[in-house]
VOVO-978737 format. One line per 8 residues: number of its first residue (from 1); their letters; for each residue x, z, y of C-alpha. Coordinates in Angstrom, 3 decimals, padded with zeros to 6 digits. Layout:
BEGIN
NUM	A	X,Z,Y  ...
# end
This chain:
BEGIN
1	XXXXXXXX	000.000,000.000,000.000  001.698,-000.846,003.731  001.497,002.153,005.873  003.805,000.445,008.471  001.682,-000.126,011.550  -000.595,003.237,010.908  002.516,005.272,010.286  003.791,004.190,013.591
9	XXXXXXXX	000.591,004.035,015.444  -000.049,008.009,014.014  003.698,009.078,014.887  003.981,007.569,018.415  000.411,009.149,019.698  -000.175,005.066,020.982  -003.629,004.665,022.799  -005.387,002.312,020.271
17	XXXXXXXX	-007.545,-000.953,021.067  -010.752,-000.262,018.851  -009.947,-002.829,016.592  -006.844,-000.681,016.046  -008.834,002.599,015.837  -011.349,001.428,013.517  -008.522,000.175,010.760  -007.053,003.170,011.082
25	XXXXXXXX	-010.109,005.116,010.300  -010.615,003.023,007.327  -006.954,003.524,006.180  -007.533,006.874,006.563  -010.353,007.324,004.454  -007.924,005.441,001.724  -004.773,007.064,002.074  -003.620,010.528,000.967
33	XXXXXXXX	-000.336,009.919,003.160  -001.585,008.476,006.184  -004.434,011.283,006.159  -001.763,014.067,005.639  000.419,012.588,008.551  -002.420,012.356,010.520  -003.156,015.953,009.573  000.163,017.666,009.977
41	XXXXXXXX	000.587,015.672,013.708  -003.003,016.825,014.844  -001.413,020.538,013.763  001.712,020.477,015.725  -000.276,019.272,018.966  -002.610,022.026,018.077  -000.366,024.024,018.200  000.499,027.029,020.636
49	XXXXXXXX	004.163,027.305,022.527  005.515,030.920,021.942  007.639,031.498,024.900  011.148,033.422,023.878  012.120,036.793,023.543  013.735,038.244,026.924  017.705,037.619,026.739  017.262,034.608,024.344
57	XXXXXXXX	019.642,031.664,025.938  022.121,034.493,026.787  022.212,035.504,022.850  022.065,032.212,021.928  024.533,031.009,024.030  026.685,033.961,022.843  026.127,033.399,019.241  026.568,029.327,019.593
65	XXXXXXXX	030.295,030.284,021.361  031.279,033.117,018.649  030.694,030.501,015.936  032.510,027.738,017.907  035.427,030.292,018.228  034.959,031.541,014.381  035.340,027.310,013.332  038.181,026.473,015.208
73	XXXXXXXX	039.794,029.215,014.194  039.048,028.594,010.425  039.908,024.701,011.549  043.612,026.081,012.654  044.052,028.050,009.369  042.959,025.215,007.381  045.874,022.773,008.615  048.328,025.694,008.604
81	XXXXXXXX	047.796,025.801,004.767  047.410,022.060,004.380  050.323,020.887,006.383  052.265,024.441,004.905  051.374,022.903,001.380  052.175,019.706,002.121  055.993,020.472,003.170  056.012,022.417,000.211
89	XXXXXXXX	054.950,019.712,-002.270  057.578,017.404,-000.389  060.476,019.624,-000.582  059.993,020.671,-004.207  059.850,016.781,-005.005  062.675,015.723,-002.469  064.889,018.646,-003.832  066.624,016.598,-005.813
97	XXXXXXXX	067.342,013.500,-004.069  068.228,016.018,-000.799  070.922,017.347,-004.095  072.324,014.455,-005.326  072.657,012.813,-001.886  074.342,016.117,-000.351  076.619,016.014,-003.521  077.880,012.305,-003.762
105	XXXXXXXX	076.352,010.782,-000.279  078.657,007.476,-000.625  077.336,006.830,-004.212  073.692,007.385,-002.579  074.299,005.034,000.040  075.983,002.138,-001.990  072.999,002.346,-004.248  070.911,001.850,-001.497
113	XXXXXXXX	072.489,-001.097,-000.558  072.342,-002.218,-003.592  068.827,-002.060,-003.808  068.129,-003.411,-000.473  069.972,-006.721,-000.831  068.316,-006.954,-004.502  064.985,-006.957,-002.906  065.805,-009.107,000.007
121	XXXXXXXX	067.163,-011.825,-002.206  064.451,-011.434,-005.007  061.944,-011.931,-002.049  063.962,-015.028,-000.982  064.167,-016.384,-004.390  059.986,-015.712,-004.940  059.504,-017.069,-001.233  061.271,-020.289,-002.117
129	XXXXXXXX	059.269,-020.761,-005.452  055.523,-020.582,-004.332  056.968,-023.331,-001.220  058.197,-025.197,-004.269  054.923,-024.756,-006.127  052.676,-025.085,-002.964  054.696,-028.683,-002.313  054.197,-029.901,-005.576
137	XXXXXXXX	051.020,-028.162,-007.584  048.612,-030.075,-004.974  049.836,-033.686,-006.381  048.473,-032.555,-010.167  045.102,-031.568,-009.190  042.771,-034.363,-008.697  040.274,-033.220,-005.569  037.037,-032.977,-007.258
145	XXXXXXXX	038.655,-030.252,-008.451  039.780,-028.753,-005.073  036.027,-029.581,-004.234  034.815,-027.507,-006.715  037.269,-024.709,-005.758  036.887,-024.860,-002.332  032.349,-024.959,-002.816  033.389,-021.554,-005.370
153	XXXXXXXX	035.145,-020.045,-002.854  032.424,-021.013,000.061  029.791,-019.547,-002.148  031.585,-016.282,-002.876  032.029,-015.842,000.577  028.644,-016.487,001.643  027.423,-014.304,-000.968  029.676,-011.567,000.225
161	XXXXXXXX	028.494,-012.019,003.904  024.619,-011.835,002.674  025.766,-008.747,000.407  027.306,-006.845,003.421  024.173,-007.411,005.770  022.010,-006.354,003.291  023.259,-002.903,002.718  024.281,-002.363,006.510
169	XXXXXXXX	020.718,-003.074,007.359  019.037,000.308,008.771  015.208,000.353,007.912  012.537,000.739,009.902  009.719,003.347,010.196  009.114,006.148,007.882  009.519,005.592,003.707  006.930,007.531,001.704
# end
């Protein structure tokens, strides 16, 4: 059953046309939601404003600055354990590397070296391979087949795009 318009009409307290009144009426007589909306909103504009006790904002305002005092300070010890933690999980596991470098710190470095010009040049050598295979690999496909790939790879996209807007869509009005 679609409760949209008479959800909205009951919850914004709209004047109505009487076209509009008289559906609604009928709805009404239909619907155990609508009528219980219709109920519960006719109680809350029935209902009577108790003014506060003497003193309230000042106790309020009070109580809203103790707790904002009481949070940061549970905020400050919170990052004093994490970041306390934190240097101790990193010491314990850089103990010892901070050894063996402090004990033989030219055999550190020349390893280092070592590794560093092994990745440069194995990113070289894998650099100059997919050139090599992106020069020649186009020549053996025939392009029906890049068609094909390219459509595939238009239609993933698309249905990525139509996946993404459908679950960042908000809804609108009030779900049952």
């Amino acid at each position: 059953m679609k409760h949209q318009p008479f959800e909205e009409w009951l919850l914004n307290d709209k004047n109505l046309t009487p076209v509009e009144k008289r559906e609604l009426d009928a709805h009404l007589r239909t619907c155990i939601h609508c009528t219980a909306l219709s109920a519960t909103g006719l109680a809350l504009r029935s209902a009577r404003a108790v003014s506060p006790a003497a003193g309230f904002t000042v106790r309020f305002q009070q109580r809203l600055a103790a707790q904002k005092i009481a949070e940061r300070r549970r905020k400050l010890w919170g990052v004093i354990v994490l970041v306390l933690s934190g240097v101790g999980l990193l010491g314990w596991f850089a103990a010892p590397f901070v050894y063996s470098f402090a004990s033989a710190p030219v055999q550190w470095l020349t390893t280092a070296v070592g590794y560093s010009l092994f990745i440069f040049t194995s990113l070289q050598a894998f650099t100059e391979a997919v050139m090599v295979l992106a020069r020649v690999v186009p020549d053996f496909i025939p392009p029906y087949v890049w068609m094909v790939a390219v459509s595939a790879l238009a239609g993933l996209g698309l249905l990525w795009v139509v996946s993404i807007w459908r679950f960042s869509r908000t809804p609108q009005g009030v779900s049952a």
